[in-house]
C-alpha positions as CSV (number, residue, x, y, z in Angstrom):
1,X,-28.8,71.9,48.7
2,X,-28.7,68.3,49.8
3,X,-25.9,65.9,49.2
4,X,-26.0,62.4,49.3
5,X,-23.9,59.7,50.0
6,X,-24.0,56.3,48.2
7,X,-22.9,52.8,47.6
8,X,-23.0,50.7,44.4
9,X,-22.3,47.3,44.1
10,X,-21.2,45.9,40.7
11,X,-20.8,41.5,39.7
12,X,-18.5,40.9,36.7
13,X,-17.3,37.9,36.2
14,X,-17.4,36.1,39.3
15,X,-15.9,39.1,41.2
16,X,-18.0,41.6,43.6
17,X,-17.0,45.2,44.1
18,X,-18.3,48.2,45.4
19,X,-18.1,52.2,45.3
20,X,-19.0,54.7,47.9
21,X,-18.7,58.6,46.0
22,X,-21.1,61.3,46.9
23,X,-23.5,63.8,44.7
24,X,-26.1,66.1,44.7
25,X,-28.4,63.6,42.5
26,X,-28.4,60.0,42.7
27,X,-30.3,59.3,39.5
28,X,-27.7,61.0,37.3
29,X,-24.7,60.0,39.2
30,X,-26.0,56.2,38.4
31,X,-26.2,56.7,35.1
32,X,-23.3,58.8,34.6
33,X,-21.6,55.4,36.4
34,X,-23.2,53.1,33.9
35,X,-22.7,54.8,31.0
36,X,-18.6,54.9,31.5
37,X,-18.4,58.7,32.1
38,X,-18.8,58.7,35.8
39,X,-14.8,57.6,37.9
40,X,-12.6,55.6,36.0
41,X,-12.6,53.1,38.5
42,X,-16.1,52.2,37.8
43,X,-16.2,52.3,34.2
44,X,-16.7,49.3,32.0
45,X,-19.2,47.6,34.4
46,X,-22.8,47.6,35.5
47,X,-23.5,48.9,38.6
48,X,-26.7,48.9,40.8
49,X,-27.4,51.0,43.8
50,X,-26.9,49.2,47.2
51,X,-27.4,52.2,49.7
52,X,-27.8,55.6,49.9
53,X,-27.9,58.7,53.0
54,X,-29.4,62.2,52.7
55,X,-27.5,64.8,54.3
56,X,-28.5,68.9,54.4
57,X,-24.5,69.7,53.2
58,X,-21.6,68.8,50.9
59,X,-19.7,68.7,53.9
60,X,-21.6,66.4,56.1
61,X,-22.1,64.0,52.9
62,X,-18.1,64.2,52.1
63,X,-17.7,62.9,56.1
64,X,-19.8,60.4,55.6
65,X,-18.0,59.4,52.2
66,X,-14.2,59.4,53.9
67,X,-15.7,56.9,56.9
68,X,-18.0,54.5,54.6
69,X,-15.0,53.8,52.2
70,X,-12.9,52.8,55.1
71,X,-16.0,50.6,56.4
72,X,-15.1,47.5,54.3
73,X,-17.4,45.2,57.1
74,X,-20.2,47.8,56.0
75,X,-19.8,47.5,52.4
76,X,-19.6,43.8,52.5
77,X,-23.0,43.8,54.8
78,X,-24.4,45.1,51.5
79,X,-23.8,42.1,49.8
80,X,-21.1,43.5,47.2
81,X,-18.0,44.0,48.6
């Protein structure tokens, strides 16, 4: 099954953020996010999908998840972070 990898960018109040996580199904991952029942971190604000990578494993797409939340250059590129 494929695995992706994302980043949403969220602006609340004059402050930017972003959050990389990984699923199997961006659509409902968004919405989960948006509707306060996806990470606690995220709840409480809108978010909006900035960038997204198909992978062909879980494992390849948790990789990719560990590097892109270290990536802070990355993440700010994206014009949210």
């Amino acid at each position: 099954m494929a695995a992706y990898v994302y980043v949403l960018g969220s602006e609340h109040a004059g402050s930017r953020r972003t959050y990389v996580g990984w699923t199997t199904d961006l659509d409902q991952r968004l919405a989960r996010h948006n509707a306060g029942t996806g990470a606690k971190s995220t709840r409480g604000r809108v978010w909006a999908l900035l960038y997204a990578e198909r992978f062909k494993t879980r494992s390849e797409a948790m990789s990719r998840e560990w590097h892109l939340k270290r990536d802070r250059l990355f993440r700010k590129a994206l014009g949210a972070g």
